[in-house]
C-alpha positions in Angstrom: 117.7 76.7 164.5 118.2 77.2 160.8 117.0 75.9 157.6 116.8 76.3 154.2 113.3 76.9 152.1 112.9 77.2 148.1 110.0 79.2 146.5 110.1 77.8 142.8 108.5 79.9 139.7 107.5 77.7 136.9 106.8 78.4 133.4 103.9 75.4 133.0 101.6 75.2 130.3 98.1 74.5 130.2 97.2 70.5 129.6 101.3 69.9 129.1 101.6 67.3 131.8 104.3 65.7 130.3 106.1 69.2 130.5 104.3 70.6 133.6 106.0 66.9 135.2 109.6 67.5 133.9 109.2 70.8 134.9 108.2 70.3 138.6 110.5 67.5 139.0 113.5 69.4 138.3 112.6 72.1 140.4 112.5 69.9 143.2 116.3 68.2 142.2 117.4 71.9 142.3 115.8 72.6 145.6 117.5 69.4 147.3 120.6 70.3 145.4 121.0 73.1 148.0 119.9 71.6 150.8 116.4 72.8 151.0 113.6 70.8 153.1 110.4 72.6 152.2 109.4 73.1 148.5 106.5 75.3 147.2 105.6 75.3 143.9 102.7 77.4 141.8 99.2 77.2 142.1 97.6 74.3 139.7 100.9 73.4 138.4 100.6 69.9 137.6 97.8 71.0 134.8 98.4 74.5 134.3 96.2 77.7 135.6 94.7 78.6 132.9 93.3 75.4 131.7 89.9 77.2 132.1 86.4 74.9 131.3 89.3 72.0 130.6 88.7 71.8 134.5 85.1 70.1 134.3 86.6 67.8 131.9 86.9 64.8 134.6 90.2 63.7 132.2 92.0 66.3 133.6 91.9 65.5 137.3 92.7 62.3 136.2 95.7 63.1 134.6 96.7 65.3 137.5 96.8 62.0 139.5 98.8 60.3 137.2 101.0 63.0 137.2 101.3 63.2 141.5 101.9 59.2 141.2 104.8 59.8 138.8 106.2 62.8 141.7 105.5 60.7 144.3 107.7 57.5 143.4 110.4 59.6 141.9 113.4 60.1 143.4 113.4 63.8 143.6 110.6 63.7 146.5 112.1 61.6 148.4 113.1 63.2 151.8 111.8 66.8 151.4 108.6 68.4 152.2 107.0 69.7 148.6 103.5 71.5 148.2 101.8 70.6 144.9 99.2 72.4 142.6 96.5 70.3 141.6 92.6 70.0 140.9 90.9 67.4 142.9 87.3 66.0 143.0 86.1 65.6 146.7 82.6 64.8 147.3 81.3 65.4 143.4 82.6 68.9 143.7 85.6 70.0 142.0 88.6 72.0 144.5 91.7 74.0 143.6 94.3 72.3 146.2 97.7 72.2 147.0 98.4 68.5 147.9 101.8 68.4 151.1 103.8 65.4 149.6 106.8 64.0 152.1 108.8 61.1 151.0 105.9 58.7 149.0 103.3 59.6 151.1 100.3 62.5 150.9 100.7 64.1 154.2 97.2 66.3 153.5 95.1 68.0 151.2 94.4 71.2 151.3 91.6 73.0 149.4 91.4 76.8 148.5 89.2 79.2 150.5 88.6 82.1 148.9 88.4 82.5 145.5 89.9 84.6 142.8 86.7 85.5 140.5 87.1 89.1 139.2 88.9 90.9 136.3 90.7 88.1 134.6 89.8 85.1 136.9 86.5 83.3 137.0 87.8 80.2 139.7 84.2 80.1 141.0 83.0 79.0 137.2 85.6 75.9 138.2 86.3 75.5 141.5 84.0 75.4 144.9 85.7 77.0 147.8 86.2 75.1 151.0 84.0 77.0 153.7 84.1 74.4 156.5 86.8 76.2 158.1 89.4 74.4 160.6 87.3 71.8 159.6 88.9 68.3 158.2 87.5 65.7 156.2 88.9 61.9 154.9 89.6 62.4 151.4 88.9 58.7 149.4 92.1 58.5 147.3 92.1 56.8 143.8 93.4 53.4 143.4 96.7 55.0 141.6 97.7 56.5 144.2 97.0 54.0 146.9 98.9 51.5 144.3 102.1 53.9 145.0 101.3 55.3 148.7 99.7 52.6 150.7 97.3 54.7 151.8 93.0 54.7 151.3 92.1 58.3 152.7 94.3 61.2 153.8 93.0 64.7 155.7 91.1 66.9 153.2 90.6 70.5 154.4 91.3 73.8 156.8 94.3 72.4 158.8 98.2 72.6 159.3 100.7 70.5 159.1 103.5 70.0 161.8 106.7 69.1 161.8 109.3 68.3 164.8 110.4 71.4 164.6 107.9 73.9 163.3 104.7 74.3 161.8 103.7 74.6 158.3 100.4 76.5 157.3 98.8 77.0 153.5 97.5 80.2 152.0 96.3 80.2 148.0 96.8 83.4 146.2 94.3 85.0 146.4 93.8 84.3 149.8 96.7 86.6 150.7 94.6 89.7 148.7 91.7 89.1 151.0 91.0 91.6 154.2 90.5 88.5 156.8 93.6 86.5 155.2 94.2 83.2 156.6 97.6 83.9 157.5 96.4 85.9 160.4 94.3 83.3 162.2 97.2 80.4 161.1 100.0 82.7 162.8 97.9 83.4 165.9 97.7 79.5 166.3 101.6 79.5 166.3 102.4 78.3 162.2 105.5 79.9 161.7 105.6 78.8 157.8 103.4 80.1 155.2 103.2 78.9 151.9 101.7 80.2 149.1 101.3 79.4 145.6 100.1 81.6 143.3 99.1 82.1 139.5 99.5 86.3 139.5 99.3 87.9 136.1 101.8 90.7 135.1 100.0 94.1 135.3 101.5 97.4 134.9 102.8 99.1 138.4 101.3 95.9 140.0 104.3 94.0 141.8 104.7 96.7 144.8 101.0 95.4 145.9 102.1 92.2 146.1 105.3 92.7 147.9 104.0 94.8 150.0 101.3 93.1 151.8 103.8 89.7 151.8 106.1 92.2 154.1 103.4 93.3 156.2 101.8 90.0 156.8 105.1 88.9 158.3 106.0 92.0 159.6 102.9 91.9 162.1 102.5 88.1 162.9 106.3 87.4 162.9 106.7 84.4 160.4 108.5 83.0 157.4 106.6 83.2 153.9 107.2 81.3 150.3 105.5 82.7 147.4 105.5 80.9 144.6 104.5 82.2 141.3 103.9 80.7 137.8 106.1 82.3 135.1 105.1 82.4 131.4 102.6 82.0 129.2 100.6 79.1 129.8 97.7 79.6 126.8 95.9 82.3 127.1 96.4 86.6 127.1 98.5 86.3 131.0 101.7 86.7 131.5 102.4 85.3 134.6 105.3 87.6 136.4 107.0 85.1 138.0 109.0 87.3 141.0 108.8 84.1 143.6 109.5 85.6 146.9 110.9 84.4 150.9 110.0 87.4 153.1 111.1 86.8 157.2 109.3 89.0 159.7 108.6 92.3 157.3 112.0 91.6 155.6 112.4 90.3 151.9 115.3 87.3 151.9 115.1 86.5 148.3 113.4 86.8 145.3 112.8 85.4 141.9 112.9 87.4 138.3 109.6 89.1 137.4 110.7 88.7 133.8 112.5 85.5 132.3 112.7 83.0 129.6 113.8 80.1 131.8 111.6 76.9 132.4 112.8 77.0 135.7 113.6 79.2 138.6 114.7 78.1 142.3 115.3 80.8 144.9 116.1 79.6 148.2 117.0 81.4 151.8 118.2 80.7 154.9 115.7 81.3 157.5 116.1 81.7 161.3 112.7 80.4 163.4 114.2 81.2 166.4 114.1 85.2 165.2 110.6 83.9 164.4 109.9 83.2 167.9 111.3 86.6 169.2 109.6 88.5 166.7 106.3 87.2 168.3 107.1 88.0 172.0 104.9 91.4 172.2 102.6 91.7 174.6 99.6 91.9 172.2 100.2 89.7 170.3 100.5 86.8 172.7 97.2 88.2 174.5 95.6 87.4 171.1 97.3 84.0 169.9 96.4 82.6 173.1 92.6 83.1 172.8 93.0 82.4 168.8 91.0 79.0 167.6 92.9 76.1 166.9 93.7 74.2 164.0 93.7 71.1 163.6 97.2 69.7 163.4 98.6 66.9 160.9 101.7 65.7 161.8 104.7 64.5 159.6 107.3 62.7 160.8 110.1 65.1 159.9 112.5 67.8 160.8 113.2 71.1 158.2 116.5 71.4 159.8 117.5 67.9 158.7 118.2 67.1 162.3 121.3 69.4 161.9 120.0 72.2 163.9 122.3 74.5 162.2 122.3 75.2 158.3 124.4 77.0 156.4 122.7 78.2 152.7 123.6 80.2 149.6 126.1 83.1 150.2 123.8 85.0 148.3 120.3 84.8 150.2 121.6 85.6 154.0 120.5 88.8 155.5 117.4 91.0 153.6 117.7 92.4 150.1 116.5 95.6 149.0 113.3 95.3 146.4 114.2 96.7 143.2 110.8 97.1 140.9 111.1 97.7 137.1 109.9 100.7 135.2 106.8 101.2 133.2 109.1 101.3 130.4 111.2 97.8 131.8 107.7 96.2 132.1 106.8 97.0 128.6 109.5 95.9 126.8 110.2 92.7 128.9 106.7 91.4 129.9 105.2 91.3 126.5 108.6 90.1 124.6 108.5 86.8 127.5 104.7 86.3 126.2 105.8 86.3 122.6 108.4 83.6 123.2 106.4 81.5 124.8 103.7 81.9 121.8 106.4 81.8 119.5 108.0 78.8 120.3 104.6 76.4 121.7 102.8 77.4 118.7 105.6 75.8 116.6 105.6 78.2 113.8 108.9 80.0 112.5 108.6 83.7 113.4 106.5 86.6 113.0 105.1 89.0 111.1 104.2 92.2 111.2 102.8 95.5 108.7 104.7 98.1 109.3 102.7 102.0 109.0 105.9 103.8 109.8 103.6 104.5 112.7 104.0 104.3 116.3 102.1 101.4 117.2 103.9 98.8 115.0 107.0 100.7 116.0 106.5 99.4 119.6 105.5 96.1 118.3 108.2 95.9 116.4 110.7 96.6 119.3 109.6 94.4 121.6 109.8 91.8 119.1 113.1 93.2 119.1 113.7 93.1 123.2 112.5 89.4 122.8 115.5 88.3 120.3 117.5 90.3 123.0 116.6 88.3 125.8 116.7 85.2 123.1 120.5 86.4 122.4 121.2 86.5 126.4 119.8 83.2 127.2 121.5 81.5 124.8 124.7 83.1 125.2 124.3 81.9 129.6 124.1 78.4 128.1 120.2 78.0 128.3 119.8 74.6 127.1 115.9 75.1 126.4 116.2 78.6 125.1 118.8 77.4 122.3 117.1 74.4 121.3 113.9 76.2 120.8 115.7 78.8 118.7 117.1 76.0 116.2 113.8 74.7 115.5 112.0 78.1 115.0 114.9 79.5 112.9 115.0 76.1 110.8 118.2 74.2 111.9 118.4 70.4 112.1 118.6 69.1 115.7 122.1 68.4 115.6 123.0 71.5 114.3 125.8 74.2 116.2 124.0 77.3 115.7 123.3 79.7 118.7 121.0 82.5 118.7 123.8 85.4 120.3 123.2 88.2 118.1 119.8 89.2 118.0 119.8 91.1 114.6 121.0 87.9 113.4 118.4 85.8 114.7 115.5 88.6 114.2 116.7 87.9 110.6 115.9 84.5 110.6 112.6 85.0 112.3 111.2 88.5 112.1 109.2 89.3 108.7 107.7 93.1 108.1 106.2 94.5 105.5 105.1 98.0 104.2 101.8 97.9 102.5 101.8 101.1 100.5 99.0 102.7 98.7 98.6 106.3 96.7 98.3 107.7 100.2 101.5 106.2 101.8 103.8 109.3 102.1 108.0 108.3 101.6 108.2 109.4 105.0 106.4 106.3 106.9 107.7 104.2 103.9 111.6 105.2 105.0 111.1 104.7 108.6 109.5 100.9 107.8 112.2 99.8 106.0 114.4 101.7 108.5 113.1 100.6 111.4 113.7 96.8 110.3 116.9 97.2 109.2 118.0 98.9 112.7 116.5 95.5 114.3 117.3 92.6 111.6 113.8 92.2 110.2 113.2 90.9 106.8 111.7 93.6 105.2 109.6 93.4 102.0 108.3 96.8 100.1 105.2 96.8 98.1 102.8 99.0 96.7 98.7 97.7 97.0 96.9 100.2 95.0 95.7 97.4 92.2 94.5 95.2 94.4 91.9 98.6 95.9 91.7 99.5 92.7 90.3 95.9 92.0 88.1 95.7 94.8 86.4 99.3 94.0 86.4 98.6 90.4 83.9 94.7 91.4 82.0 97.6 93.3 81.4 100.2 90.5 80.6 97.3 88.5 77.9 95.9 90.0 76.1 98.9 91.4 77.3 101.7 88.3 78.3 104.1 91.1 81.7 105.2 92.0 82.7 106.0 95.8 85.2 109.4 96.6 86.8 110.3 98.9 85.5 113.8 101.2 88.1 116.0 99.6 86.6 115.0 96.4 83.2 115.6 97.0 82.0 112.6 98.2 79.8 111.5 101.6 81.1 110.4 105.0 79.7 107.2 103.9 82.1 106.9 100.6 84.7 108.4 102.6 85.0 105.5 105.4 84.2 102.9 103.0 87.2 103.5 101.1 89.6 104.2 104.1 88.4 100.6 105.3 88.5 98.8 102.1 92.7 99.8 102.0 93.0 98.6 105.9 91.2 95.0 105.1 93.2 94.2 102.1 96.1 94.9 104.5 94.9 92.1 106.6 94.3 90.2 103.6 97.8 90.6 102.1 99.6 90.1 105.9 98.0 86.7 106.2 99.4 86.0 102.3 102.4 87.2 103.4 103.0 85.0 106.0 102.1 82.0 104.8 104.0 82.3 101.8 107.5 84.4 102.8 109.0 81.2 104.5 108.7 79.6 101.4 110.0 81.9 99.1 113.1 81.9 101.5 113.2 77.6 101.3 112.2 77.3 104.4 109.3 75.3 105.6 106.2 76.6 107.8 104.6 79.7 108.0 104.6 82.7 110.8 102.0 84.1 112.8 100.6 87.7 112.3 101.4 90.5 114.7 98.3 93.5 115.3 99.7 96.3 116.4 96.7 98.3 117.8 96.7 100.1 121.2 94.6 99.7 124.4 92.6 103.4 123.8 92.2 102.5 120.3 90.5 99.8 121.1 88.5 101.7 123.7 87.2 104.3 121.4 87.3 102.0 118.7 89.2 103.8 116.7 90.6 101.0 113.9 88.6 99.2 111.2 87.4 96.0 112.3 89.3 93.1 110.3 91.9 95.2 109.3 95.7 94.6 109.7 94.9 95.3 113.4 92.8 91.7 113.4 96.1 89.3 113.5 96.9 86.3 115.4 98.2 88.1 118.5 98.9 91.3 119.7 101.5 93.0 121.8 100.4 95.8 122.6 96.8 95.4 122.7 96.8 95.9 126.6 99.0 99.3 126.2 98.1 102.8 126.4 99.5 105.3 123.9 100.9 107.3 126.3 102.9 104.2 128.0 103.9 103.6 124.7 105.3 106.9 123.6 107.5 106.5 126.9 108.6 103.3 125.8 109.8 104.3 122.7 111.4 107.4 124.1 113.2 104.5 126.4 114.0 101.9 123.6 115.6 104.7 121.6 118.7 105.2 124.5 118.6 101.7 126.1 118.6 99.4 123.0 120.6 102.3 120.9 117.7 102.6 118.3 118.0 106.3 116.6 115.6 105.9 114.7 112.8 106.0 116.8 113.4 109.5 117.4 111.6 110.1 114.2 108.6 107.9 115.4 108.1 110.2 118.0 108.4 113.0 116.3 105.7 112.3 113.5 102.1 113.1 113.9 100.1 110.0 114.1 97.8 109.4 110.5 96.7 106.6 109.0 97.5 107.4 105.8 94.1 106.3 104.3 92.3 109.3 102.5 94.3 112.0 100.2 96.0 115.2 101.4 93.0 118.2 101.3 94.0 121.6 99.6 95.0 122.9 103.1 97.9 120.5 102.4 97.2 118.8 105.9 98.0 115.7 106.5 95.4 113.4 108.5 95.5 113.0 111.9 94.3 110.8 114.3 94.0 112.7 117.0 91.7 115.3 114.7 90.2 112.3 113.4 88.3 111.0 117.4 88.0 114.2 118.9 89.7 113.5 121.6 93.7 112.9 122.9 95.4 109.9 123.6 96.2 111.7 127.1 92.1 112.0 127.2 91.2 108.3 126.9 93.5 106.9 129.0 91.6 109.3 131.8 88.2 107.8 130.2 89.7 104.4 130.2 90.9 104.5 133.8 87.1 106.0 134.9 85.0 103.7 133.1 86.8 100.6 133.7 88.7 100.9 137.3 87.0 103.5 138.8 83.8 101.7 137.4 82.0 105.0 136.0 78.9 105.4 133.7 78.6 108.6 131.8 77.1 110.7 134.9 79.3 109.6 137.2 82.6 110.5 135.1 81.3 113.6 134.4 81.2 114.2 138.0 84.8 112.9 138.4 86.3 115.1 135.1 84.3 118.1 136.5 86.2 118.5 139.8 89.7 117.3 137.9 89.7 119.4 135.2 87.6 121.8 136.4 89.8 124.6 136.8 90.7 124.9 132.6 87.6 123.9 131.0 83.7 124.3 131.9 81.1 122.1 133.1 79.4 122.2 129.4 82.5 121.4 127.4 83.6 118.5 129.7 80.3 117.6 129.2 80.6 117.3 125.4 83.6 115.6 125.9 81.9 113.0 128.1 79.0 112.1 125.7 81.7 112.0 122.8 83.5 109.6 124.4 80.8 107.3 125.6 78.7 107.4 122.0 82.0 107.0 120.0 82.5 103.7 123.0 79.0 102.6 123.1 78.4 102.7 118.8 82.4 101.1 118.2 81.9 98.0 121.5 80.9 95.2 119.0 84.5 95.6 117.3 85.6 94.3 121.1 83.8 90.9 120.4 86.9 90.4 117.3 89.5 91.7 118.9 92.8 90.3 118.2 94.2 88.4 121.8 96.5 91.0 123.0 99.1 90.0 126.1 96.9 91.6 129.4 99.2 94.9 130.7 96.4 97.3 131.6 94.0 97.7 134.1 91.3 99.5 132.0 91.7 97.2 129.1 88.4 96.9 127.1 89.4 92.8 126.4 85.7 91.7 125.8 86.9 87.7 126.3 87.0 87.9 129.5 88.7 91.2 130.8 85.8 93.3 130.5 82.2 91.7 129.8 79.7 94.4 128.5 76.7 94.1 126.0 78.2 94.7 122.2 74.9 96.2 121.1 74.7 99.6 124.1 72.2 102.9 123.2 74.3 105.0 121.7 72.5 108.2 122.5 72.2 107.2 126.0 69.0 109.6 126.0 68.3 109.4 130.1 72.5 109.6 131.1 73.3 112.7 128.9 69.8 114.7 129.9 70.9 114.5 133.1 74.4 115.9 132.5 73.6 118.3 130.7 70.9 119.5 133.8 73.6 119.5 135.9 76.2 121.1 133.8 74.1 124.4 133.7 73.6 124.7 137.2 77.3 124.4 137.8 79.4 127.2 137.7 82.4 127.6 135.5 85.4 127.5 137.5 87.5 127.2 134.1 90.7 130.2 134.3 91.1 129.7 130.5 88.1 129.0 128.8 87.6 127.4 125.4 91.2 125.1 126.6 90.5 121.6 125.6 93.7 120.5 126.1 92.9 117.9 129.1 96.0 116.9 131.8 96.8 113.2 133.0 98.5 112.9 136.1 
């Protein structure tokens, strides 16, 4: 017996129920289009995932009804089998569910388990997980529903649903991650179908986890698997990768794009359930299903095979595929350029802009802005009907207008604003590779020269206080010296937000743009940037990237999107540009400047945060890796460096500018990584005891004095 399955990935949006409808609704029409009998869709996606505290808001389980009514009488669900995201009150407590719709009626509710409450997820702050488990419960249902359905109360709870033919069981994203999955138990009991709907964030070098413990659920239990994934942007700093998946008995049938600008996305596979069947006819396995638990069963009067027995689907989905994951350098340039369209176009302003330091950072920025009118251009040009009507109305065309966006210098023209903010410090090196930079990508580039307005601001200062500030190589303090480096980088901000309020209208257009920051993950880390500088914007990039990752994906931009110029962004020493060039004629560098390598935080970043160290136990950690080139004492200043530079910069987390989430170390104090602001910066106890145990160690370092630290 054969039969064909979808797995759908959605680009929803939080509190968009209008949209989130549409959106859900035409999945399902493409689903049936091809002969498909069993729809999954995302987790919550009749509200959105990431509606947040807008889930104690009683309106919005209300509205989620509303929304299943509309699904349930359309004609769409007639006639197929489709497993809806949805937050449900049951009891006075409020449940993350998936809700098994067939033809008008709610088959059964089922509520999630396990929840997702670490890193970026805080489920248990909305949701209660369902512990009564194989247990079942009447659900009361509201009057709208029993207006459309018929029915007063439906099965609420740990249970399966079967069909003639097979039998369906429900696992909720993070329910898969967990070491006792459901799955397991469900398969024992002889479901051969497992859905699950998920809301997965994009993470760098995080797909093959996922993948891989879809293949080996169904690789040991035998079994049939739909992952469905949200796709997008839905309001807040996820991407959600999308990269929807069927997986058959440790085999991968089909699966979805990780990165993609459609509303939209169907996969679908033909499955076989009698290879099901002989995948589970070892030995063990049977010893253990037949002393497995039930479940209880909920029965729908329906076959998956349409009563056909045999099915036929796509050309394209029989037999496995081979998974193909992208590069660091892929994920960089696609995931955040998705996140910016999304922004871009729900925000309803006309572009972005962004100061350009002839730097790397806005470099990157400034390229994937640049990978995002790419993938613009290539949706458009495939006939994207959403894509090009978005692109009118951000570039300024009248809805009846012709225009498509196919060349992405052209459109980045439209849309795409930088600017060089120059003072007495700016060298014409950085101010040639702005301008060049945005001419290589279509940007509209303005050129201007700040030094009245500092000159203004220090002038209000000498004024009132009769003192006048210099800078170090002048003879002034380190106080002087940082408070005019940071007076240039505020007015930067200052000027930026000017800038793009104003620029659409000197070009006759109406609207304004939204402000790009440009500063990296272990910049943020060390705290390395002035706080409300040209760094505090209305969103950021590359917040969530490492310098290192970044370097790479310059070094990748420059061959793949034919870019030559960024050879000379790599090959210029990182400096701000803020203080004048010293009688040794050096220029200032930002590396000098910390104390420390880029290469070095991203080790910090990765021991603090994922490895979860304080300052003794990194010490510990840096002592056996890098060990062999430098001793226990000098990794021992490095340590305490790091964590007073950290501990004194962590309130500058509190205003940091949303950045799209990439990293696993990220420092994102919203709800990434929650630490006090206000930490002891000498961290007396901490650094006494590494520096007792750095002098009992002995140095194993074969080049002394080397402080040149390696990442792997």
């Amino acid at each position: 017996m054969h039969l064909v399955t979808v797995a759908t990935q959605l680009d929803q949006w939080s509190l968009d129920f209008d949209g989130n409808c549409k959106r859900i609704l035409k999945s399902i029409a493409i689903a049936k289009s091809r002969g498909a009998t069993l729809r999954v869709g995302p987790e919550l996606e009749i509200p959105g995932y990431g509606c947040l505290d807008h889930f104690l808001e009683g309106d919005t389980i209300l509205h989620s009804w509303e929304v299943l009514a509309t699904i349930l009488q359309s004609e769409e669900a007639q006639d197929i089998v489709c497993d809806i995201g949805m937050p449900i009150e049951h009891k006075n407590n409020n449940y993350n569910c998936r809700v098994i719709i067939h033809s008008g009626k709610i088959v059964m509710i089922r509520p999630k388990m396990w929840m997702a409450n670490d890193g970026n997820y805080r489920e248990l702050r909305h949701f209660t997980p369902w512990h009564k488990h194989r247990q079942v419960e009447q659900h009361s249902l509201p009057r709208i529903i029993r207006n459309v359905t018929g029915q007063s109360l439906v099965p609420f709870g740990d249970a399966v649903v079967s069909t003639e033919d097979t039998v369906i069981g429900v696992e909720l994203c993070e329910e898969l991650f967990t070491p006792a999955s459901p799955h397991i138990l469900m398969g024992l009991d002889g479901v051969e179908i497992f859905t699950n709907s998920s809301a997965s964030h994009h993470e760098l070098r995080k797909l093959n986890r996922r993948i891989d413990l879809i293949k080996e659920a169904t690789m040991k239990l035998g079994g049939i698997y739909l992952y469905a994934n949200q796709q997008g942007c839905d309001g807040d700093r996820l991407y959600y990768d999308g990269a929807a998946l069927i997986a058959m008995n440790g085999q991968i049938l089909a699966r979805g794009s990780q990165f993609s600008l459609s509303d939209v996305e169907v996969i679908t596979a033909t499955v076989d359930l009698g290879a099901v069947r002989a995948h589970r006819t070892t030995s063990s396995r049977r010893m253990q299903s037949a002393q497995a638990e039930a479940y209880q069963r909920v029965y729908v009067d329906t076959r998956l095979d349409g009563g056909q027995g045999i099915r036929v689907g796509d050309e394209e989905t029989k037999g496995s595929m081979e998974v193909v994951y992208h590069t660091p350098e892929e994920e960089i340039a696609l995931g955040p350029a998705c996140w910016l369209w999304d922004y871009l176009r729900r925000s309803r302003t006309q572009g972005y802009f962004i100061p350009l330091s002839g730097g790397i950072d806005s470099c990157a920025t400034t390229v994937i802005v640049h990978s995002m009118c790419r993938l613009v251009a290539d949706a458009a040009s495939k006939g994207d009907e959403q894509v090009i009507a978005d692109a009118r109305r951000i570039a300024g065309e009248p809805e009846d207008s012709s225009y498509l966006p196919t060349d992405p210098k052209e459109f980045a023209g439209r849309i795409f604003h930088t600017c060089y903010m120059g003072t007495e410090h700016s060298s014409p090196e950085t101010r040639k590779r702005a301008k060049d930079l945005s001419e290589a990508v279509g940007g509209y580039h303005v050129d201007l020269n700040m030094d009245t307005a500092v000159s203004a601001v220090k002038g209000i200062f000498s004024l009132v206080t009769g003192k006048r500030p210099q800078f170090a190589v002048h003879g002034g303090s380190s106080a002087e010296n940082l408070a005019l480096q940071n007076i240039q980088a505020r007015l930067r901000m200052v000027l930026a937000y000017m800038f793009a309020q104003l620029l659409p209208w000197t070009r006759g257009k109406v609207g304004s743009l939204l402000v790009l920051g440009s500063a990296n993950v272990d910049e943020s880390l060390r705290g390395y940037y002035t706080k409300y500088d040209c760094s505090s914007a209305d969103v950021n990039p590359i917040g969530g990237i490492s310098k290192t990752d970044l370097k790479k994906f310059i070094a990748w931009a420059e061959v793949k999107f034919d870019l030559p110029i960024l050879r000379s962004f790599l090959d210029a020493i990182p400096t701000a540009e803020l203080i004048p060039i010293g009688s040794d004629n050096v220029a200032q560098s930002d590396e000098v400047e910390m104390g420390m390598t880029y290469d070095e935080l991203s080790v910090y970043g990765r021991l603090r945060k994922v490895e979860k160290c304080g300052p003794y136990s990194m010490f510990g950690k840096l002592v056996q890796e890098w060990g062999s080139f430098l001793s226990p004492v000098e990794i021992a200043t490095k340590v305490k460096h790091f964590f007073f530079n950290y501990a004194i910069n962590r309130h500058k987390m509190t205003t940091l500018t949303p950045s799209v989430h990439m990293e696993s170390y990220s420092p994102d104090d919203n709800r990434f990584d929650l630490r006090p602001f206000l930490l002891p910066t000498r961290f007396n106890h901490q650094f006494r005891r590494i520096d007792e145990l750095a002098e009992k160690l002995p140095n194993r370092a074969t080049q002394p004095g080397n402080d040149k630290a390696k990442v792997d």
